[in-house]
C-alpha positions as CSV (number, residue, x, y, z in Angstrom):
1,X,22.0,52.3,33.1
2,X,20.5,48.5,33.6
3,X,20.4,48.3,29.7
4,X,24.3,49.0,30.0
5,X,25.4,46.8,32.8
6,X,23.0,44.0,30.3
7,X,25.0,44.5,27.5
8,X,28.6,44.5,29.4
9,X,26.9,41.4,31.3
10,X,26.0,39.8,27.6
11,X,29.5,40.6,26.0
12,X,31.3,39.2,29.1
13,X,29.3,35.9,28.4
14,X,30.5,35.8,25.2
15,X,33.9,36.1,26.0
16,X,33.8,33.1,28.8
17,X,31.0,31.0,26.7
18,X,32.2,27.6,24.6
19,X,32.1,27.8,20.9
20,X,28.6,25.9,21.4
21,X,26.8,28.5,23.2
22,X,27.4,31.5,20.7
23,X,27.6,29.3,17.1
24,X,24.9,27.7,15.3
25,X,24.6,24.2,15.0
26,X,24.7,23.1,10.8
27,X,24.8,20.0,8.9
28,X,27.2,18.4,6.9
29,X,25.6,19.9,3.4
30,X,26.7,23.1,4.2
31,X,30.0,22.5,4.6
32,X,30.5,19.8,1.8
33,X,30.5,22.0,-0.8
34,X,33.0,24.6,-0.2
35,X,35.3,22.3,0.5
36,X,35.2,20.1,-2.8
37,X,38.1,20.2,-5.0
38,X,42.2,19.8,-4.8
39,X,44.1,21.7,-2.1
40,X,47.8,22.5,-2.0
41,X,49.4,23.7,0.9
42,X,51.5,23.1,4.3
43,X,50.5,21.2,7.4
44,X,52.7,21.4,10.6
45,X,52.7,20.7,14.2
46,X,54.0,22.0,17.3
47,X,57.0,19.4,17.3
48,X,58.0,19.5,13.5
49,X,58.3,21.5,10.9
50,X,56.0,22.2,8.2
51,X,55.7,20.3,5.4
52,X,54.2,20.5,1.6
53,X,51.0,18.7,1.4
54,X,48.2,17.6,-1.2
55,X,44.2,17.5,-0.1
56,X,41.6,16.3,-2.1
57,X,38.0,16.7,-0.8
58,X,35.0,15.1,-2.1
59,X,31.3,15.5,-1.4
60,X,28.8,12.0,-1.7
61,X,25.5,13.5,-3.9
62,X,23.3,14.1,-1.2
63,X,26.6,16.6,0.6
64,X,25.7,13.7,4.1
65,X,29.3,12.1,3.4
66,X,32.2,14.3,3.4
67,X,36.0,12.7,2.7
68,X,39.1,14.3,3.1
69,X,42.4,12.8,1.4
70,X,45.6,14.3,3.3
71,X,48.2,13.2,1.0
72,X,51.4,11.1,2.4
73,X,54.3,11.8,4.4
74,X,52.4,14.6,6.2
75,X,51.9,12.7,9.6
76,X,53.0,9.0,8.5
77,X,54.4,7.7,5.4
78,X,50.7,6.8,4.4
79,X,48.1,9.4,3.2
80,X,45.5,10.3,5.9
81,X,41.5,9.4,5.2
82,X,38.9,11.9,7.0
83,X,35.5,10.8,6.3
84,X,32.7,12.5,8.2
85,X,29.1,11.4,7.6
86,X,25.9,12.8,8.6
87,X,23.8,11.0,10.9
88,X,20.6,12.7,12.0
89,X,22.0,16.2,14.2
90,X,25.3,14.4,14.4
91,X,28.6,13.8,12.3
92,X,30.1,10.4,12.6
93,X,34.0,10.9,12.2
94,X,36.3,7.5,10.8
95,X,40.0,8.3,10.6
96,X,42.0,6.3,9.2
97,X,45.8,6.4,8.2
98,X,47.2,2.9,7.5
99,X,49.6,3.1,10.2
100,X,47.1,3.3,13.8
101,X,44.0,1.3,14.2
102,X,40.5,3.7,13.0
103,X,39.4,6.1,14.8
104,X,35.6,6.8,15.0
105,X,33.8,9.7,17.3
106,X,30.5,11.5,17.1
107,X,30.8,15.2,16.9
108,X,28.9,18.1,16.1
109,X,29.2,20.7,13.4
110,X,28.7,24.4,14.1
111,X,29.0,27.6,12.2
112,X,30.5,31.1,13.6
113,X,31.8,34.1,11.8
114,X,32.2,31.9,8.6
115,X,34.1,29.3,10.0
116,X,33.3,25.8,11.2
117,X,33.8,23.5,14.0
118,X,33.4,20.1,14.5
119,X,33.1,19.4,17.9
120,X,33.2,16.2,19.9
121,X,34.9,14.3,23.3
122,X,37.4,11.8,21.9
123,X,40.8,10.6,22.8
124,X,44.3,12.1,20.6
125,X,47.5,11.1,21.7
126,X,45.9,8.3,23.7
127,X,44.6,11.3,26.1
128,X,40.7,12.1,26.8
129,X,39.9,15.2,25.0
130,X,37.6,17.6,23.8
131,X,38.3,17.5,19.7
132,X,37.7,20.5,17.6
133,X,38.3,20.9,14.2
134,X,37.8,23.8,12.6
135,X,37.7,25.3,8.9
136,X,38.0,29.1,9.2
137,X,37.6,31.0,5.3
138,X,41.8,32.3,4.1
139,X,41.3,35.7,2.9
140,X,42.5,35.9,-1.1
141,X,45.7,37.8,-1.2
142,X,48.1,39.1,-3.8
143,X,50.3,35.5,-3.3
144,X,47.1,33.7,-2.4
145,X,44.5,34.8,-5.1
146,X,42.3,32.4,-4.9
147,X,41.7,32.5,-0.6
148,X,41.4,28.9,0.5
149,X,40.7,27.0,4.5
150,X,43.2,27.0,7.6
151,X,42.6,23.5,9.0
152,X,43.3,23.5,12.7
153,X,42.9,20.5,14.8
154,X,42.7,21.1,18.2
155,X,42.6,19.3,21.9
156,X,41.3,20.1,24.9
157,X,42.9,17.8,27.4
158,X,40.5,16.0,29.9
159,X,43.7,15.0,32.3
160,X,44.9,18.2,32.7
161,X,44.2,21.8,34.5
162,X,43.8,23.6,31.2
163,X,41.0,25.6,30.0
164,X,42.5,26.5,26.6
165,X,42.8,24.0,23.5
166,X,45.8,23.3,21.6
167,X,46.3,22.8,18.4
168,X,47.8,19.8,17.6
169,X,48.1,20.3,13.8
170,X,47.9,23.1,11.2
171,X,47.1,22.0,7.6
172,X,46.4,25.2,4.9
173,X,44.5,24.7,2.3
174,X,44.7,27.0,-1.5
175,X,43.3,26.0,-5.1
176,X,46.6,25.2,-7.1
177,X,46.9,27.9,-9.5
């Protein structure tokens, strides 16, 4: 009976815990490499339609810098720059689109299920936020053979009641056939 109520106590709590509590914390090198190579896909957002977009991702030798290429016209009439470099447990984040000024944050990177999340407090939309982004694994599939990443970037709003994050931007990511 107690060994019941522990594990109905234990799945509760990982139902109500953050992504933090349940994940394992990773580096940089184990993402890097999976990513590497030239995307195709869409990316959308709750206020526009999607769009056709181009990614390139490159790793530096030693897999600590990450960069991410979002090709133009998917957000501004510039192509996006993600690069995320390792710096001891965490991931120093520069954004840059040619358009804003930078944006630089500190986040963590974790690993759950197969997916990963970078996790950090930030500002988007010129609102305090809790920033996730997360890579979770596309399944192949008969239109899809190759599988490929679903790119979500997501906010949890510091200036309002919500307990849920919402994703600000979709981007999908397939090998080009």
């Amino acid at each position: 009976m107690m060994k019941s109520r522990l594990l109905l106590l234990l799945g509760a709590l990982s139902v109500t815990l953050p992504l933090s509590a349940v994940a394992d914390k990773v580096v940089l090198a184990e993402l890097c490499p999976q990513l590497v190579g030239e995307w195709q896909g869409s990316a959308a957002n709750p206020t526009l339609d999607p769009m056709a977009i181009t990614t390139s991702v490159m790793c530096s030798a030693d897999h600590r810098n990450l960069y991410i290429s979002v090709s133009r016209g998917s957000r501004f009439s510039n192509s996006e720059t993600w690069w995320f470099r390792q710096q001891q447990e965490k991931v120093l984040l520069v954004y840059a689109n040619g358009v804003t000024d930078d944006v630089s944050q500190s986040l963590t990177l974790y690993r759950h299920a197969g997916s990963y999340s970078f996790l950090g407090k930030g500002e988007i939309n010129q609102r305090p936020a809790l920033v996730q982004l997360q890579f979770d694994p596309l399944v192949a599939s008969v239109n899809q053979p190759q599988g490929g990443w679903l790119w979500q970037q997501s906010a949890h709003y510091l200036d309002d009641d919500s307990e849920q994050y919402q994703v600000v931007r979709a981007l999908s990511l397939y090998q080009p056939e």
